[in-house]
C-alpha positions as CSV (number, residue, x, y, z in Angstrom):
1,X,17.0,31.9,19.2
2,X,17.6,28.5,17.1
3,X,20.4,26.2,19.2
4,X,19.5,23.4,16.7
5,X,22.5,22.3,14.6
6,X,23.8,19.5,13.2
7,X,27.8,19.0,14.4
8,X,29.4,16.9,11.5
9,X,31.8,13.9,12.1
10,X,32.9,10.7,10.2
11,X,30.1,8.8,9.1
12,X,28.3,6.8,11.7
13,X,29.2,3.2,12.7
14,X,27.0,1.0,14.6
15,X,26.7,1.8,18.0
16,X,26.9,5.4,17.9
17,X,24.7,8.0,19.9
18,X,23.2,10.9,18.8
19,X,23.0,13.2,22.1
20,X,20.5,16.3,22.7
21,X,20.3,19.1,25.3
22,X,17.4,20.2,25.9
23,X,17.5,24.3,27.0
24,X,14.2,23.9,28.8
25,X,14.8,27.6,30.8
26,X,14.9,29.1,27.1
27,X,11.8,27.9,26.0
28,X,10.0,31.1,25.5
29,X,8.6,31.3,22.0
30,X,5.4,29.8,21.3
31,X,5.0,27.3,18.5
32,X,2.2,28.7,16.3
33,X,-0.2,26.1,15.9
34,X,-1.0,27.4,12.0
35,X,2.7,25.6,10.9
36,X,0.5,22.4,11.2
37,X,-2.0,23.6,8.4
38,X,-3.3,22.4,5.1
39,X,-4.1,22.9,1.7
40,X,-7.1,22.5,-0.4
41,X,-6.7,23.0,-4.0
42,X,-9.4,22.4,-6.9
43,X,-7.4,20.0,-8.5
44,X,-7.9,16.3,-9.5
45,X,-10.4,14.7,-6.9
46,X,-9.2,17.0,-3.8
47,X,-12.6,18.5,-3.5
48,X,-15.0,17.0,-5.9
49,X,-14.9,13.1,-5.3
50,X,-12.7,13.9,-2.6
51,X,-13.6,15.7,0.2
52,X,-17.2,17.2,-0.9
53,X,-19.7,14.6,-2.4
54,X,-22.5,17.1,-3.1
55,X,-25.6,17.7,-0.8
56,X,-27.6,15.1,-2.7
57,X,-25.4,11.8,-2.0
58,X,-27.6,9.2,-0.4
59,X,-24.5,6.7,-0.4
60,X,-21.7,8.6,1.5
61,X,-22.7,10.3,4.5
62,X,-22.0,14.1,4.3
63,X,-23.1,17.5,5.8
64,X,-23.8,20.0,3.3
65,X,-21.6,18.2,0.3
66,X,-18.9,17.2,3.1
67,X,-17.8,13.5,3.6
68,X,-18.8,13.2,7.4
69,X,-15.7,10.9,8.1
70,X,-13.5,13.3,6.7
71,X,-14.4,15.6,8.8
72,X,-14.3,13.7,11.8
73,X,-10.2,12.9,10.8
74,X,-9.4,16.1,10.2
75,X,-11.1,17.7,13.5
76,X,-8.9,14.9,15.3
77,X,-5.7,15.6,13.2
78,X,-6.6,19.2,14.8
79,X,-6.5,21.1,11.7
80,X,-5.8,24.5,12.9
81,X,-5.6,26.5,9.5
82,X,-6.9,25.8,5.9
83,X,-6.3,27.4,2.9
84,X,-8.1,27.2,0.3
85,X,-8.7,28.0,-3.3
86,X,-5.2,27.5,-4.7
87,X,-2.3,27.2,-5.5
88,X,-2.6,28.2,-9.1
89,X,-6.4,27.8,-9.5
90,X,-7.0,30.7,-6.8
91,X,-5.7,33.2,-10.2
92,X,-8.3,31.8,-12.1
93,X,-11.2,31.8,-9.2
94,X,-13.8,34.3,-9.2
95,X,-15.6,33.7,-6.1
96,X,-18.7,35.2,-6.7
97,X,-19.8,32.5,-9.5
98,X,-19.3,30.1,-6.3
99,X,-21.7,31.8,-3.9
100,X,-25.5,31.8,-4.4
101,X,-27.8,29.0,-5.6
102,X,-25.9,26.4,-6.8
103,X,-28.1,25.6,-9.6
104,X,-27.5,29.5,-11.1
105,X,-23.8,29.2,-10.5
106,X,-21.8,29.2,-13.8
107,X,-19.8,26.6,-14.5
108,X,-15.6,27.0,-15.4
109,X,-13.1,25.2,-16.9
110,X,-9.9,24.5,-14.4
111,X,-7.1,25.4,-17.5
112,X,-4.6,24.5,-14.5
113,X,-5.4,21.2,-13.7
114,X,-6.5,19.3,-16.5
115,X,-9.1,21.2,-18.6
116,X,-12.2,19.6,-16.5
117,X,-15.0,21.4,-16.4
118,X,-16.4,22.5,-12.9
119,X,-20.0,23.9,-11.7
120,X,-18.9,25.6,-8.8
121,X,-21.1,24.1,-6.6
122,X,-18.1,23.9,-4.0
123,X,-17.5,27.9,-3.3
124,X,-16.9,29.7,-0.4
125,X,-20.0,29.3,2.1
126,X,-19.3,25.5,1.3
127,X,-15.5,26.3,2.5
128,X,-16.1,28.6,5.4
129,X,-18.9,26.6,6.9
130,X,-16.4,23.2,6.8
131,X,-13.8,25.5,8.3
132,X,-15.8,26.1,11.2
133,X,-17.1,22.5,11.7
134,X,-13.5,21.3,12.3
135,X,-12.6,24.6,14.4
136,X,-9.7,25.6,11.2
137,X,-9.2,29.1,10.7
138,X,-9.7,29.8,6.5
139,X,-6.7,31.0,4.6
140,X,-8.4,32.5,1.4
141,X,-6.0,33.0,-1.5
142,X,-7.0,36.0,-3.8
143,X,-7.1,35.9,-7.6
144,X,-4.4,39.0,-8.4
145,X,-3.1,36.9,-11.6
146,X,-6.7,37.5,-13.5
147,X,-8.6,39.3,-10.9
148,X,-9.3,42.7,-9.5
149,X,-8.6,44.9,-6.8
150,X,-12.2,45.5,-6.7
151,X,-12.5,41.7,-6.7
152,X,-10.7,41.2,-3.8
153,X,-11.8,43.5,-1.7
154,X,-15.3,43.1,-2.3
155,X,-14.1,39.5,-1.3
156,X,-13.3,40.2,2.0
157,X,-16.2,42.3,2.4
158,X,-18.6,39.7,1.8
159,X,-17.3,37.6,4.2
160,X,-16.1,39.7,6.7
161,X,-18.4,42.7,6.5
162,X,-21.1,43.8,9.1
163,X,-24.2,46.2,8.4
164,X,-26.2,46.9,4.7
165,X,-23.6,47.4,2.2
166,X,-24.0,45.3,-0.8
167,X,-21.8,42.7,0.1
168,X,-23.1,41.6,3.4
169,X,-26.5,42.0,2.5
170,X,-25.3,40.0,-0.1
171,X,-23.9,37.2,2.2
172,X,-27.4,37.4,3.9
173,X,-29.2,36.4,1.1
174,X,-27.3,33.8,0.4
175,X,-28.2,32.4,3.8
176,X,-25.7,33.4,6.2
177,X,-26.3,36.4,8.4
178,X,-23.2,36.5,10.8
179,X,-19.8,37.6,8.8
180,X,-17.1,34.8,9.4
181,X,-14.5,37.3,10.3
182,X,-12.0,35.6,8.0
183,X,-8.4,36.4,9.1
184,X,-6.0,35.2,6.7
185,X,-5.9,36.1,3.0
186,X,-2.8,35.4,0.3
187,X,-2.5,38.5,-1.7
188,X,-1.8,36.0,-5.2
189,X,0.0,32.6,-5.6
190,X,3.3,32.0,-7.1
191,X,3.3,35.4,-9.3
192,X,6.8,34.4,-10.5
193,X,5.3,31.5,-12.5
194,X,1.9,30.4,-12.6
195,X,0.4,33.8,-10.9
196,X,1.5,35.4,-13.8
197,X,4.9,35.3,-14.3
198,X,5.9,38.1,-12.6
199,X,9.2,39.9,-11.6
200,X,9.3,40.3,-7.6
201,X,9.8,44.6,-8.2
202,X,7.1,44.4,-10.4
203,X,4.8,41.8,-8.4
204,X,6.0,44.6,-5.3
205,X,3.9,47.1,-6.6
206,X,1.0,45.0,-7.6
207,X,0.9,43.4,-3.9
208,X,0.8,47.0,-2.5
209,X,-2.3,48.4,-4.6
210,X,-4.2,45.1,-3.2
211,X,-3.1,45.0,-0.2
212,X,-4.2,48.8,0.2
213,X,-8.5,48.3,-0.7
214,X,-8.2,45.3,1.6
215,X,-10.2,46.8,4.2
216,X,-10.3,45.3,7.2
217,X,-14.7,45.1,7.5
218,X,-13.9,42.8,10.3
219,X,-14.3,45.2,13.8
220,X,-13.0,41.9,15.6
221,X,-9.7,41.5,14.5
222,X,-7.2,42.6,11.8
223,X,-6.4,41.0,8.5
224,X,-3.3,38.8,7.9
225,X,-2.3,39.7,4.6
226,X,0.5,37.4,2.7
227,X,2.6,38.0,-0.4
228,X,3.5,35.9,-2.5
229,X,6.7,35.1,-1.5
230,X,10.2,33.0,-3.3
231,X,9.9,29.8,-4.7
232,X,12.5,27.6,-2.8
233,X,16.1,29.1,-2.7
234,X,14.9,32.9,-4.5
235,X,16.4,34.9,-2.0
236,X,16.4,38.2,-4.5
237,X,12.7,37.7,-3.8
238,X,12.5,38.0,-0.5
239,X,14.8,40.6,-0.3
240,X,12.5,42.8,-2.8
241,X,9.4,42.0,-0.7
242,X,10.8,43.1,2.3
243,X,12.5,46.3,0.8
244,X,9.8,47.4,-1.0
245,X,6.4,47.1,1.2
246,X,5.7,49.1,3.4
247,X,5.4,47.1,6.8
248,X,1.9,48.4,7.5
249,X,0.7,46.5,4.6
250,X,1.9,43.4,5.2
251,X,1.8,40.4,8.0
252,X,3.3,37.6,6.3
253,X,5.6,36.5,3.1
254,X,5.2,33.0,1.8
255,X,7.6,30.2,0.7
256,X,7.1,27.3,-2.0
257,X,8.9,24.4,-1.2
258,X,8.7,20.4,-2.8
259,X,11.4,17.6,-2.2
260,X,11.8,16.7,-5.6
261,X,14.6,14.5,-6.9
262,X,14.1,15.7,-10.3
263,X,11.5,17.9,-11.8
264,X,12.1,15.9,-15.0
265,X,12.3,12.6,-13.4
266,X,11.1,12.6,-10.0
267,X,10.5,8.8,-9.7
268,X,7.8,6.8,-8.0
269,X,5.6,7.2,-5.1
270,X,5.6,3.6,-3.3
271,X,8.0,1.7,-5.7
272,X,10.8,4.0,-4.9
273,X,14.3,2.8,-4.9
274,X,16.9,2.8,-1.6
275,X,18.7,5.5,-3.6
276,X,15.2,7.8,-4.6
277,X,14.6,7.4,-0.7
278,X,17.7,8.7,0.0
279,X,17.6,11.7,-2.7
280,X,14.3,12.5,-1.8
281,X,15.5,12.8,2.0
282,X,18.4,15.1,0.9
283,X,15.9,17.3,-0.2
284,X,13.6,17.3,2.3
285,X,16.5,18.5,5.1
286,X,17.7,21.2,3.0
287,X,14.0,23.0,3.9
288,X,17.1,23.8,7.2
289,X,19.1,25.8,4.3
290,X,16.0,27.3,3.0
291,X,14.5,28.8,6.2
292,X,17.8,29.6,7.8
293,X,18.6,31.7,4.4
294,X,15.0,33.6,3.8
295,X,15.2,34.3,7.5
296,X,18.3,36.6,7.6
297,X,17.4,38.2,4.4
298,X,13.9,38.9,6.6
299,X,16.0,40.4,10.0
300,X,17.8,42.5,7.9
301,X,14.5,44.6,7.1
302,X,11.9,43.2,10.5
303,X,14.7,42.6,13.1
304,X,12.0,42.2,15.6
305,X,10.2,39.1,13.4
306,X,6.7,40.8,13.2
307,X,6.5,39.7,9.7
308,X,6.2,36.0,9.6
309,X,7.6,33.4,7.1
310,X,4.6,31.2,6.0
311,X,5.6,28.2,3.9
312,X,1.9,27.7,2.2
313,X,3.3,24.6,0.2
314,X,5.6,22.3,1.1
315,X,5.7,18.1,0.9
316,X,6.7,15.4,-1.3
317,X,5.9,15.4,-5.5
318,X,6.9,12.2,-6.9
319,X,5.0,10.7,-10.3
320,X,1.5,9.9,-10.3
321,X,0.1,6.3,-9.8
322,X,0.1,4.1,-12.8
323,X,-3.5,4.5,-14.7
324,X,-4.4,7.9,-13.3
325,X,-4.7,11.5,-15.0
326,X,-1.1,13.1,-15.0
327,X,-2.9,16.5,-14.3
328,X,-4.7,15.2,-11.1
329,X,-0.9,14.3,-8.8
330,X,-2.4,11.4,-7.7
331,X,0.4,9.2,-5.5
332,X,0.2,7.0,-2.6
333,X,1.5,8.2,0.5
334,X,4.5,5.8,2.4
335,X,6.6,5.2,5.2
336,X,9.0,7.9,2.7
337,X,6.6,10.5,3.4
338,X,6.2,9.5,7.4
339,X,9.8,10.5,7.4
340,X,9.7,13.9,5.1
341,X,7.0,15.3,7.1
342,X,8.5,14.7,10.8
343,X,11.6,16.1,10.1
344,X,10.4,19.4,8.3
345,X,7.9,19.5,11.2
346,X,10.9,19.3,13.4
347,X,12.1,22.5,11.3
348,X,9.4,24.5,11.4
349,X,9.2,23.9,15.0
350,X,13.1,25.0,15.7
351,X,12.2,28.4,13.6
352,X,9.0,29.4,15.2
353,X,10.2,32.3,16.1
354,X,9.6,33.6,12.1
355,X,7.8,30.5,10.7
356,X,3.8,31.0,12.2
357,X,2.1,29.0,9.1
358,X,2.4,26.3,7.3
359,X,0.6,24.4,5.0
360,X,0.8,20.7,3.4
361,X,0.4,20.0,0.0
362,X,-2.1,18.7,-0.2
363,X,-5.5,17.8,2.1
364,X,-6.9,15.0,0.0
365,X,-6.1,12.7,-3.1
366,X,-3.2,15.2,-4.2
367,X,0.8,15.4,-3.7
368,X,1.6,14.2,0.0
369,X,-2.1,14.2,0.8
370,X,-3.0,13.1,4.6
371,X,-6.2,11.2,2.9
372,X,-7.2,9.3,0.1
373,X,-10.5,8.8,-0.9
374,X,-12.3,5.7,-3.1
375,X,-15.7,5.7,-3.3
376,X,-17.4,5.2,-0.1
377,X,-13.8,4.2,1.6
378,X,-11.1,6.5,3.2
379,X,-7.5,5.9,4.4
380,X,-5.6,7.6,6.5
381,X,-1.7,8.3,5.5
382,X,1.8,7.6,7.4
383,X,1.2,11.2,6.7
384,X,-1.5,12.1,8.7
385,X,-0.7,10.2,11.2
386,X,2.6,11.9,11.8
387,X,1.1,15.2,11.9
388,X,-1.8,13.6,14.5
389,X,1.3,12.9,16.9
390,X,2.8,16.0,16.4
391,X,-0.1,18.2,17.3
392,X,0.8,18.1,21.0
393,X,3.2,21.1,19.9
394,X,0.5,23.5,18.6
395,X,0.8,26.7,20.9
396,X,3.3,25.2,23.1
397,X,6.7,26.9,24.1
398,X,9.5,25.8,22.1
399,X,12.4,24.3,24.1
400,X,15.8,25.3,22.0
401,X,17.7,21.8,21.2
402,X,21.4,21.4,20.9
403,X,21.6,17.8,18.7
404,X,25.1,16.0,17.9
405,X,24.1,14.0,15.5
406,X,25.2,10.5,14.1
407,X,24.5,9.7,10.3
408,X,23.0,7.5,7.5
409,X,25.1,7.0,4.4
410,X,24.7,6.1,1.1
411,X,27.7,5.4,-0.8
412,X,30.2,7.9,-0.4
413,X,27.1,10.8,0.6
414,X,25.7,10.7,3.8
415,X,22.6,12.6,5.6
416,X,22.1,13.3,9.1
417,X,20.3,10.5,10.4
418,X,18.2,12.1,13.6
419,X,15.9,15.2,13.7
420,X,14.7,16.6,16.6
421,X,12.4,19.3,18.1
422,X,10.6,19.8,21.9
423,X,8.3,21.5,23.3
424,X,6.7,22.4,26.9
425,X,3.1,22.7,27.0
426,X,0.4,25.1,29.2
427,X,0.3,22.0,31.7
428,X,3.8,21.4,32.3
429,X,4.2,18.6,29.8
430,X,7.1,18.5,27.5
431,X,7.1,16.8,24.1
432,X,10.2,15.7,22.5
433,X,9.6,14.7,18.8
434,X,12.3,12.5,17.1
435,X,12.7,11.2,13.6
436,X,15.5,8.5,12.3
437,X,15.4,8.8,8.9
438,X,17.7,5.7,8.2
439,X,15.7,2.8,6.8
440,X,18.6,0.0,7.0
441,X,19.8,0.5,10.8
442,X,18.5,1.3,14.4
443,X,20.3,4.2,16.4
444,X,20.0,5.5,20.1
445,X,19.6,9.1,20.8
446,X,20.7,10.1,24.4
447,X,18.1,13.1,25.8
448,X,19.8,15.3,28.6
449,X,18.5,18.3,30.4
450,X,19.3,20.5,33.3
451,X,16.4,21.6,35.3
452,X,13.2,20.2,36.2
453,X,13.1,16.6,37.4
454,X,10.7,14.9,34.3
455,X,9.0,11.5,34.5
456,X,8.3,9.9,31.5
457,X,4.6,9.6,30.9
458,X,4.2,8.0,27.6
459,X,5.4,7.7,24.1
460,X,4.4,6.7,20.5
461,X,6.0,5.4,17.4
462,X,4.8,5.0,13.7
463,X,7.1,3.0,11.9
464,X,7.0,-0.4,9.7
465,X,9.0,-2.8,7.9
466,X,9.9,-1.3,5.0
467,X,10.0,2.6,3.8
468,X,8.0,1.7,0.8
469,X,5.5,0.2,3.1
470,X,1.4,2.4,2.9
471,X,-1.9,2.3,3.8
472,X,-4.2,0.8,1.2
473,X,-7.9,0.3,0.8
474,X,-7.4,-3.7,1.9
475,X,-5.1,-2.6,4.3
476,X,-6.0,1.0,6.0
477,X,-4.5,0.3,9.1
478,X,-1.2,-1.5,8.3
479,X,0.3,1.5,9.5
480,X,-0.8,3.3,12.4
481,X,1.0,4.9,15.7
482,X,1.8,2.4,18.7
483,X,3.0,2.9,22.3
484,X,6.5,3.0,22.6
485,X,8.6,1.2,25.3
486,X,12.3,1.9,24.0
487,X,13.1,4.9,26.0
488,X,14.6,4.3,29.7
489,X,15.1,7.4,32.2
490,X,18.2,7.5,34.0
491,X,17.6,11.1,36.0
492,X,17.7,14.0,33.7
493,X,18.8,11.4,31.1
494,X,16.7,9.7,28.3
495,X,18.3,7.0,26.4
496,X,15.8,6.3,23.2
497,X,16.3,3.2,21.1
498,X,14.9,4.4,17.9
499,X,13.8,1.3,15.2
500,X,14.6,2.3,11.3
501,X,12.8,4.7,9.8
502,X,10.5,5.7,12.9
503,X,8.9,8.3,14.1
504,X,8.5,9.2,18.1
505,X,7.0,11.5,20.0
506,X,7.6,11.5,24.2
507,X,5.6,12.6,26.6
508,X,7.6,13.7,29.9
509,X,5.2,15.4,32.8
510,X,7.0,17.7,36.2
């Protein structure tokens, strides 16, 4: 059950609290440690020229094609889940011209994402391999927009299957004699737009004649099948999918989600205004609205929450950096984005209960990526580092939050200005996360709890001067998490000076 709510009063003043109650004895549902996944697209320079290099680079050190320290960041960012091909190049994939040696693989032209012209010598080994050198679980995302059932299935053969069938004996050719035992697969991507423009009653039926020949070749472990699901507030969708398939053929429905001020003007990346901050913040806390929404359409039909929400695209879209291809979404990452991803993090957290995957858009070089790549150098984002302090929630117990908030204004609009989630972990420690999204003014939140006598272990902040402020390749570590001193225990009392525009994340241990 979610206690988190926002109580509304007049807008704040200086010197105002935000309190939250912690319901530690309620904390009973685990936070899935797949809503702190990622997203790896074939577009612009996300794989090639961003995370894979090719085998044969002598100048950045790789294993198999893979930037060696890009892997290191992302096995201590904890990756947990990756999904990979698209987005709306996984309904042009055909995987089998990406498996095999990479001098007979075909090459293909990405029509999505700029017209280049790829040789496929990134394809699913390449993937799977890279998923299992950071310890990520693959997300595959099947081509039903051009594909076949056959396609698919043989698909999930190939890298699930055991035995002499074609397909594994396939895979063993190809060098790799043990099947991966892939779990997740998305049945499509966006089939009401670039997935093939579908209607959901239509798209309904389609899903069902996949999701049947997906046999599960794995004897380990079942497959986690996903429809695509609504993009943002679609509800009609969502009510379709769950109407209309069969809960035996389905683990998970998906959600598209970008904070966008305007899809026809949606301003830029790190020369933002105070008013495009504030806009693009707007839109980031109605992912609350959203989830709250899709979720009672969902209890209507799965009362019991066995079919899980999974928003596979979410983050910040703004315009691409001056100079670069429009078709490659490009941007620099910012304090801005520090802020977006805590507080939907904080979301996701509150709604574990139906939300067990999520996925950033995007892993490398693309939308609200978590690193940017030039050359031989690599930064790591306000972004990443967020989502490095926040893994201290994966598979921990939620504790419900009951939050009386304060709030940042903007003219005659105003936000609420604190976002909160917690969380006790299998050693007794509990994690409060906290966000204050206002840039121009510093507010104290006041943590209470009944219970357990806590001791406050540690804490970290990420925060800077200014929201615009990034990481850059002559300055990759101008912003990067410190300790934290502003918090003062007074029993089962926290009092937490927050800065502007920070994120925190306590520690408390009994």
């Amino acid at each position: 059950m979610l206690y988190a709510c926002f109580i509304l009063t007049s807008a704040c003043l200086y010197g105002q609290e935000a309190t939250v109650d912690l319901h530690i004895p309620d904390s009973k549902i685990v936070i899935s440690k797949n809503i702190y996944g990622h997203f790896a697209e074939h577009l612009g320079h996300c794989i090639y020229e961003g995370l894979y290099v090719g085998d044969t680079s002598k100048e950045i050190p790789n294993t198999e094609g893979v930037r060696n320290d890009i892997l290191a960041a992302l096995k201590k960012l904890k990756v947990p889940v990756l999904r990979w091909p698209g987005g709306c190049f996984a309904d042009t994939y055909h995987w089998k011209d990406g498996v095999g040696p990479k001098i007979k693989r075909p090459a293909m032209t990405n029509t999505w994402w700029g017209g280049v012209t790829e040789d496929n010598s990134f394809g699913t080994h390449d993937f799977l391999n890279m998923c299992e050198r950071i310890g990520a679980e693959p997300y595959l995302a099947g081509n039903v927009g051009s594909g076949t059932v056959q396609e698919l299935s043989q698909w999930v053969e190939y890298v699930n299957g055991e035995g002499s069938s074609p397909m594994p004996a396939w895979r063993k050719a190809n060098g790799r004699d043990k099947p991966w035992n892939v779990k997740y697969f998305g049945v499509g991507n966006e089939t009401w737009g670039c997935g093939g423009h579908m209607t959901p009653e239509y798209y309904s039926n389609i899903y069902k004649q996949y999701a049947t020949f997906m046999a599960d070749w794995s004897n380990s472990r079942h497959l986690f099948r996903v429809a695509s699901g609504a993009n943002a507030d679609d509800y009609h969708w969502t009510e379709v999918m769950m109407r209309d398939i069969p809960k035996d053929l389905i683990e998970g429905v998906s959600l598209h989600y970008y904070s966008v001020i305007d899809w026809n003007a949606k301003g830029p990346a790190a020369t933002f205004s105070d008013r495009q901050y504030f806009a693009t913040m707007k839109q980031a806390l109605r992912m609350e609205e959203l989830v709250v929404k899709h979720e009672a359409v969902m209890d209507r039909y799965d009362p019991k929450k066995k079919i899980a929400l999974v928003v596979d695209e979410w983050g910040g879209w703004y315009d691409v950096e001056p100079g670069t291809n429009p078709f490659f979404l490009y941007q620099q990452n910012t304090m801005r984005d520090a802020m977006l991803a805590g507080v939907t993090l904080n979301i996701f957290n509150n709604h574990c209960d139906r939300i067990r995957m999520a996925n950033l858009a995007q892993l490398v070089n693309v939308l609200q990526s978590v690193i940017l790549t030039n050359k031989q150098k690599i930064i790591l984002t306000p972004t990443y580092h967020v989502m490095e302090m926040y893994n201290v929630h994966q598979d921990a117990r939620m504790i419900p939050v009951s939050l009386k908030n304060i709030f940042y204004t903007d003219g005659r609009d105003s936000l609420p200005a604190i976002s909160v989630s917690a969380s006790r972990d299998s050693l007794g420690i509990t994690h409060i996360s906290l966000v204050n999204i206002d840039p121009g003014k510093p507010n104290r939140v006041r943590v209470h709890w009944e219970g357990p006598v806590l001791k406050l272990e540690n804490g970290r902040i990420l925060r800077s001067a200014r929201i615009q402020d990034h990481n850059s390749f002559e300055e990759p570590d101008k912003i990067e998490p410190k300790d934290f001193s502003g918090a003062i225990m007074k029993g089962n009392e926290l009092e937490v000076d927050m800065p502007p525009a920070s994120v925190i994340v306590l520690a408390l241990r009994g």
